[in-house]
C-alpha positions as a Markdown table, in Angstrom:
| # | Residue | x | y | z |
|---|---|---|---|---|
| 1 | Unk | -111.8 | 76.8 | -33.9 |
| 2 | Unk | -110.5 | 80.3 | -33.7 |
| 3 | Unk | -109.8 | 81.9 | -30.1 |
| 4 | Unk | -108.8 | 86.0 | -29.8 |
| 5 | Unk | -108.2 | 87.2 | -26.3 |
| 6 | Unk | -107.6 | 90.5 | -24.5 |
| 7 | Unk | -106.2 | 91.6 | -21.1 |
| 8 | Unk | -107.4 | 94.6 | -18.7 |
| 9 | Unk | -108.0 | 95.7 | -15.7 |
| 10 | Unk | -111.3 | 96.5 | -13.9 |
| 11 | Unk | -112.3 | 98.5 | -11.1 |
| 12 | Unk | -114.8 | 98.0 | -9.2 |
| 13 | Unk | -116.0 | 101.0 | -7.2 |
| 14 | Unk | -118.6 | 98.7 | -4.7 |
| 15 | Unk | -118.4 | 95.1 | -3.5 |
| 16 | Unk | -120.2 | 92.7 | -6.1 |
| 17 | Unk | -120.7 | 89.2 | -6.7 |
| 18 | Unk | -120.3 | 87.4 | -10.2 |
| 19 | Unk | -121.3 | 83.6 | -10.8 |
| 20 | Unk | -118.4 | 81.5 | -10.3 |
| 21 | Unk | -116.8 | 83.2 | -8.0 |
| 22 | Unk | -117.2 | 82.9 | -4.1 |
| 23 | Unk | -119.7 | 85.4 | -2.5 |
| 24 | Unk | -119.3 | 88.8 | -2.3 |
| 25 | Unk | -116.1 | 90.0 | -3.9 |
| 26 | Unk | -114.5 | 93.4 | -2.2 |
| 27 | Unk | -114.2 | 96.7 | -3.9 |
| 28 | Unk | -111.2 | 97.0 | -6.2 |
| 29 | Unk | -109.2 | 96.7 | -9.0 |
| 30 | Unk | -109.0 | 93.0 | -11.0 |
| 31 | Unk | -107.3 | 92.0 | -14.0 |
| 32 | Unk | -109.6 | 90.3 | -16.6 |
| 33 | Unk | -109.1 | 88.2 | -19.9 |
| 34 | Unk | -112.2 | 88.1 | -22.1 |
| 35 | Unk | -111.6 | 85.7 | -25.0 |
| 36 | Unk | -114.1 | 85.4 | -28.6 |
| 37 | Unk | -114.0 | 81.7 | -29.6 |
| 38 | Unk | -115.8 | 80.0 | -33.2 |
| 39 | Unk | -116.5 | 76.9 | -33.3 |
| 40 | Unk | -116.5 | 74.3 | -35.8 |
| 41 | Unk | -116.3 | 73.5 | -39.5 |
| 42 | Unk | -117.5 | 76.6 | -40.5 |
| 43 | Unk | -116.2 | 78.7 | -37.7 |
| 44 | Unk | -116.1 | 82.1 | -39.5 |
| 45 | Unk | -119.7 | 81.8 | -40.5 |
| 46 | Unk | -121.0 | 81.2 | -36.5 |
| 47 | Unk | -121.0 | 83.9 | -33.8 |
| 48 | Unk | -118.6 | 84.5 | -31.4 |
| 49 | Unk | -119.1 | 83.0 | -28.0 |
| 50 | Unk | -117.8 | 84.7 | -25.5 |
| 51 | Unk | -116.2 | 83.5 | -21.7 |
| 52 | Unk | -113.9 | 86.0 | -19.2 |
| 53 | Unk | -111.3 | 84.7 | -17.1 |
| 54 | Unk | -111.1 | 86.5 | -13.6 |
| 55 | Unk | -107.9 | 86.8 | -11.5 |
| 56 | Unk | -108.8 | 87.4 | -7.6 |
| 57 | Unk | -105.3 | 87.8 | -5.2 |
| 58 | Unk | -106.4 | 85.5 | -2.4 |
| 59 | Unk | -103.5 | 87.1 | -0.1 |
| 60 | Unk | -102.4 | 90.2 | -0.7 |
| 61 | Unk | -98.7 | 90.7 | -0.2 |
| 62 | Unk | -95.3 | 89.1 | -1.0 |
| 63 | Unk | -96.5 | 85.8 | -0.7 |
| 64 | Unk | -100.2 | 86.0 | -1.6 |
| 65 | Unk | -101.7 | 83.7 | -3.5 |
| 66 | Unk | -103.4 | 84.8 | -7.2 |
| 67 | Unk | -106.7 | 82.6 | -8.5 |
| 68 | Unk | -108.3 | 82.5 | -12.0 |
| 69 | Unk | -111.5 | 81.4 | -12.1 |
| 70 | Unk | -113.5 | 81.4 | -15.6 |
| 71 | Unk | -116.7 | 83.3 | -15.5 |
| 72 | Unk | -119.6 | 84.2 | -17.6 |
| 73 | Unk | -118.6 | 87.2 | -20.1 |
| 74 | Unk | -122.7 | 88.6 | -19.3 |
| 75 | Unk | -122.6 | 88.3 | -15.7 |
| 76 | Unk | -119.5 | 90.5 | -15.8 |
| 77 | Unk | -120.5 | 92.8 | -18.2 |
| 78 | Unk | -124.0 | 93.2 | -15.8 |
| 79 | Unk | -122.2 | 93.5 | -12.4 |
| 80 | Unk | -119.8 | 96.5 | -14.3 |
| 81 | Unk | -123.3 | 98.3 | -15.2 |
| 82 | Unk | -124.2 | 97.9 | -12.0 |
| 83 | Unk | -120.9 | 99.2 | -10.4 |
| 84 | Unk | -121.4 | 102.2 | -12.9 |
| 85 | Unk | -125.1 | 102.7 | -11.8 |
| 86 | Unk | -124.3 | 102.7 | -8.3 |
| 87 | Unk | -121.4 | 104.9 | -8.6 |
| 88 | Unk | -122.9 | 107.5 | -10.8 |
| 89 | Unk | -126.2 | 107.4 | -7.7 |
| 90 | Unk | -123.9 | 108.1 | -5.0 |
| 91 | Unk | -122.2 | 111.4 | -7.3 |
| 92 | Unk | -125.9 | 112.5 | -7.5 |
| 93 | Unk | -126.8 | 112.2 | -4.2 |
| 94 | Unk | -123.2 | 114.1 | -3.5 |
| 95 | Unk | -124.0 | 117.0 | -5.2 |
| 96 | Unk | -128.2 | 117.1 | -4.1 |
């Protein structure tokens, strides 16, 4: 098995929710670590499979409390399209 990963940060422009994690989530910014893994004897000949690992701080502050919950690489990828789609509406309807 082969695993690559990479770290950044996302920010979310409207509240969204994401499988795995507990309702809705509040605007913001969230780090995020989306790994590729192959599986398997012949790993370099199978497609990559892909999983995210989401950091939410439960209590902001000094002594707050930081949770990573693993979470389905699609459903992030779709609730950033819809954060895009949303945002880019509400510049239309600014300028309208």
């Amino acid at each position: 098995m082969t695993e690559e990963g990479d770290c950044f940060q996302v920010n979310f422009n409207w509240p969204f929710m994401i499988d795995g994690l507990e309702g809705v989530q509040p605007a913001g910014k969230y780090s995020v670590e989306i790994y590729d893994t192959r599986q398997g004897i012949f790993w370099f000949l199978k497609p990559r499979s892909r999983y995210a690992w989401f950091r939410i701080c439960e209590s902001p502050g000094l002594s707050g409390t930081l949770r990573t919950v693993r979470i389905d690489y699609d459903d992030l990828m779709k609730a950033i399209s819809r954060d895009d789609r949303l945002t880019i509406e509400a510049e239309r309807n600014q300028v309208d």
